[in-house]
C-alpha positions as a printed NumPy array, in Angstrom:
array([[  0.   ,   0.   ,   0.   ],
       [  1.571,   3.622,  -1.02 ],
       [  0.299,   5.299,   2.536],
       [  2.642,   2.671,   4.349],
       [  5.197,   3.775,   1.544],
       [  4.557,   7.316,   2.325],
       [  4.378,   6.73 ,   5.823],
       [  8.473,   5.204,   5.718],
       [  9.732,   7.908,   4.244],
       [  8.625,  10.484,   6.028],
       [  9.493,   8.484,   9.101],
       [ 13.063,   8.629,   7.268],
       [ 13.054,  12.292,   8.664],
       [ 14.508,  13.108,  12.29 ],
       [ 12.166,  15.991,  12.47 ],
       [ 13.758,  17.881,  15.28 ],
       [ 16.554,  18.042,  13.109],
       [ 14.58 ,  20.306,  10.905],
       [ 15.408,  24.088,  10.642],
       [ 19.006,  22.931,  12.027],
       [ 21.108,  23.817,   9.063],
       [ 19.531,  25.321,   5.387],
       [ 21.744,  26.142,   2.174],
       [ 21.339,  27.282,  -1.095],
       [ 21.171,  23.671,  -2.574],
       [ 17.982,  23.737,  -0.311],
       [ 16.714,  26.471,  -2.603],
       [ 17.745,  24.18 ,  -6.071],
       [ 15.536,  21.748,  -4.419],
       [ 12.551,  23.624,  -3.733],
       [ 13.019,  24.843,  -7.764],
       [ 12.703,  21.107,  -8.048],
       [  9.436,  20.848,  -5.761],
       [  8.045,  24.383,  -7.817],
       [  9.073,  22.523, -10.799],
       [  7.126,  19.085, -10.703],
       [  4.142,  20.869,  -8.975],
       [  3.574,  22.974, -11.835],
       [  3.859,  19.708, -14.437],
       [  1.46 ,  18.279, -11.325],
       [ -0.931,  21.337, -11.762],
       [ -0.664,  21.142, -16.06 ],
       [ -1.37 ,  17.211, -15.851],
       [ -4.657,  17.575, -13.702],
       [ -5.74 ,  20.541, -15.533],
       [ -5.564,  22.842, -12.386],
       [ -4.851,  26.372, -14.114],
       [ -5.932,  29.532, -12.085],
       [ -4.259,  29.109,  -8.298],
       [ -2.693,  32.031,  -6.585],
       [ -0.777,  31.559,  -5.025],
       [ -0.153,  27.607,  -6.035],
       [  1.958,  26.606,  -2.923],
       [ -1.229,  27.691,  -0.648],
       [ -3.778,  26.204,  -3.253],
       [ -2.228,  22.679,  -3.067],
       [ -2.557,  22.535,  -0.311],
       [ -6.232,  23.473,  -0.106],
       [ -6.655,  21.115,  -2.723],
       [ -6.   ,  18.036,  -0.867],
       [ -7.535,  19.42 ,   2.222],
       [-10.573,  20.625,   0.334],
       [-10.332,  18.232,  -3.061],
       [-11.385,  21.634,  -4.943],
       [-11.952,  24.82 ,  -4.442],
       [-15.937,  25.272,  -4.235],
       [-16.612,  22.397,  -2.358],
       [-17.681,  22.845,   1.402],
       [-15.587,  20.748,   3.741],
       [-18.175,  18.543,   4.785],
       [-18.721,  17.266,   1.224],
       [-15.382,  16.383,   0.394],
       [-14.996,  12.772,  -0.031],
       [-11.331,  11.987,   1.061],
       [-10.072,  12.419,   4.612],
       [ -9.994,  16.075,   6.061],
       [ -6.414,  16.68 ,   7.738],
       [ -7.613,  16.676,  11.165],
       [ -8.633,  12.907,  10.262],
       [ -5.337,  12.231,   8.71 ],
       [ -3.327,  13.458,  11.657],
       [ -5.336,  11.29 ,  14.249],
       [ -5.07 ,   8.222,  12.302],
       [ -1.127,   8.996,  12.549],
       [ -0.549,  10.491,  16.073],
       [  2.942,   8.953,  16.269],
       [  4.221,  10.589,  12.843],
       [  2.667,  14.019,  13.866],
       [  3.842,  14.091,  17.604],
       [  7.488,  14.24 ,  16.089],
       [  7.051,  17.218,  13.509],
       [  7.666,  20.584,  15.196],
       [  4.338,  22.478,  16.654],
       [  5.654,  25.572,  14.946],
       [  6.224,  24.303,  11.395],
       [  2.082,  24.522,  10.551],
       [  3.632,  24.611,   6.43 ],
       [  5.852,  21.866,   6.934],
       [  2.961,  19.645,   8.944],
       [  0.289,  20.308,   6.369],
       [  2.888,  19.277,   3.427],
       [  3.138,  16.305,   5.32 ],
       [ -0.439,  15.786,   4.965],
       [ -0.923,  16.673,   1.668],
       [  1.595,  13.46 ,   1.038],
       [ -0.532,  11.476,   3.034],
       [ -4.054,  12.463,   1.652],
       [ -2.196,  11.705,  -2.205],
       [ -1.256,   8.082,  -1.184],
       [ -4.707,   6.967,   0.664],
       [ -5.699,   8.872,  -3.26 ],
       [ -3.663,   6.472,  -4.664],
       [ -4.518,   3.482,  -2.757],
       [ -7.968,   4.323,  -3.257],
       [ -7.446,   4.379,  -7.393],
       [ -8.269,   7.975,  -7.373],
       [ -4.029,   9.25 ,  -7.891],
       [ -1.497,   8.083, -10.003],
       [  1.632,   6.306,  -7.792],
       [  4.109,   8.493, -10.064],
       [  2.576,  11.798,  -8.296],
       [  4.142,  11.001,  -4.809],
       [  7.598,  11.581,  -6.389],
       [  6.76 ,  15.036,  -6.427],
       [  6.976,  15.914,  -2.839],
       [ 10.536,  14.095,  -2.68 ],
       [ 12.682,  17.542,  -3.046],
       [ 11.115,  18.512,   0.097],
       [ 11.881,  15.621,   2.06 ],
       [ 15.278,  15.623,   1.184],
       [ 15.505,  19.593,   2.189],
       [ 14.359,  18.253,   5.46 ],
       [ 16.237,  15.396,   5.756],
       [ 19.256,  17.703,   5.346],
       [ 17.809,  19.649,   8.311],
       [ 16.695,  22.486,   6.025],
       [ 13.559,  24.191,   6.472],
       [ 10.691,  25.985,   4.165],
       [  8.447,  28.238,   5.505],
       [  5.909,  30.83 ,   4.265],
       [  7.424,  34.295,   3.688],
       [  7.448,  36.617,   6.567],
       [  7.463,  39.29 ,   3.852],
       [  4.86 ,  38.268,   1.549],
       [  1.73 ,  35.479,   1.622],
       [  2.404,  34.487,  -2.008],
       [  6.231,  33.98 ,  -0.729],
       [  8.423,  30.932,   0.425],
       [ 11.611,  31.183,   2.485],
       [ 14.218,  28.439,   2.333],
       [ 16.096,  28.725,   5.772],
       [ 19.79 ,  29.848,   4.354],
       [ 18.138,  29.846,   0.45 ],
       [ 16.685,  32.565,  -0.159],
       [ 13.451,  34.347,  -0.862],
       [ 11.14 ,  33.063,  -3.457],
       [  8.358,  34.852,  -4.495],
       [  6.044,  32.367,  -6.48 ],
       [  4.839,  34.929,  -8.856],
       [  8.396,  34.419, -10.901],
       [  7.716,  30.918, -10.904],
       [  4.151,  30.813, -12.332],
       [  3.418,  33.504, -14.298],
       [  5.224,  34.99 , -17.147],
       [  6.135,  38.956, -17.261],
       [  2.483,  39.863, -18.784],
       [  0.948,  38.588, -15.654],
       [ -0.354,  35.269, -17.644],
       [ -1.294,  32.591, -15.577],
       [  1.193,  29.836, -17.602],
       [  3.208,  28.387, -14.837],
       [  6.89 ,  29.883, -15.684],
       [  8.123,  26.409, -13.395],
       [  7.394,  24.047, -16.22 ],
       [ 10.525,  25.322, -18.15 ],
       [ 12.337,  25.192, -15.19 ],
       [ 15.553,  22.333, -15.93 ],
       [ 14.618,  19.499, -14.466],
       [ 17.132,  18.842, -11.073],
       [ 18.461,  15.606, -10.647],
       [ 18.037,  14.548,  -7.169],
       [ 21.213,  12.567,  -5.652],
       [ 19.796,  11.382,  -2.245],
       [ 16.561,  10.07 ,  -0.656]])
């Protein structure tokens, strides 16, 4: 089953390790992660999210975007963290992003074990685990909403990465070079 999968590697993670160190090959990974979420996006025909970091998240919380909560036919997070206490008593209280990431993995494998994903998909979270297996750390921008921080990376606001300079919704990250990933 892909959610025991999914639940190994991010057990692979010594969570309080997490914000420890950062570098800028933290921020050529999270490229990567911008980079197969927009080929993600293009491949289920999700087009108009702003910003997209904050939207995929909602989608796999909500399944769409018009739906009420109580409607939505996979499991909300609050029922994926309680069928998983162990894995979420070891992520960091203070890294809400980092948590609901880790649900958002979750919710795609019980997808995918339900027929409703393709297994391929999961690979796209991977350049975040290894950031935090490195003891990196993401965050959302203190300076902007529609902003990511890599701790020791940099700044990245996702407007660069999804729309082109006439403001058209086209995600930029698909023509991103693809970054070949050296460690799980």
């Amino acid at each position: 089953m892909y959610i025991d999968l999914a639940l190994e590697r991010l057990n692979q993670i010594e969570w309080d390790k997490i914000g420890t160190k950062g570098d800028r090959q933290d921020a050529e990974l999270f490229s990567e992660f911008t980079r197969r979420l927009a080929h993600y996006f293009k491949k289920i025909n999700l087009q108009n999210t702003n910003p997209p970091m904050w939207q995929f998240i909602k989608l796999f919380y909500r399944g769409d975007f018009t739906e009420d909560i109580e409607s939505y036919k996979h499991s909300t997070f609050e029922e994926i963290e309680a069928r998983f206490p162990q894995l979420f008593e070891k992520i960091p209280q203070n890294t809400h992003f980092v948590k609901n990431l880790a649900l958002s993995y979750l919710q795609m494998a019980i997808d995918i074990d339900n027929s409703e994903a393709d297994p391929d998909d999961l690979e796209l979270f991977e350049p975040i685990w290894i950031i935090f297996q490195r003891g990196g750390l993401i965050y959302r921008g203190e300076h902007s909403s529609s902003a990511v921080e890599v701790l020791k990376g940099g700044f990245f606001p996702l407007g660069k990465y999804w729309y082109d300079g006439n403001g058209s919704n086209i995600h930029g990250a698909l023509n991103l070079k693809p970054l070949e990933l050296k460690s799980k």
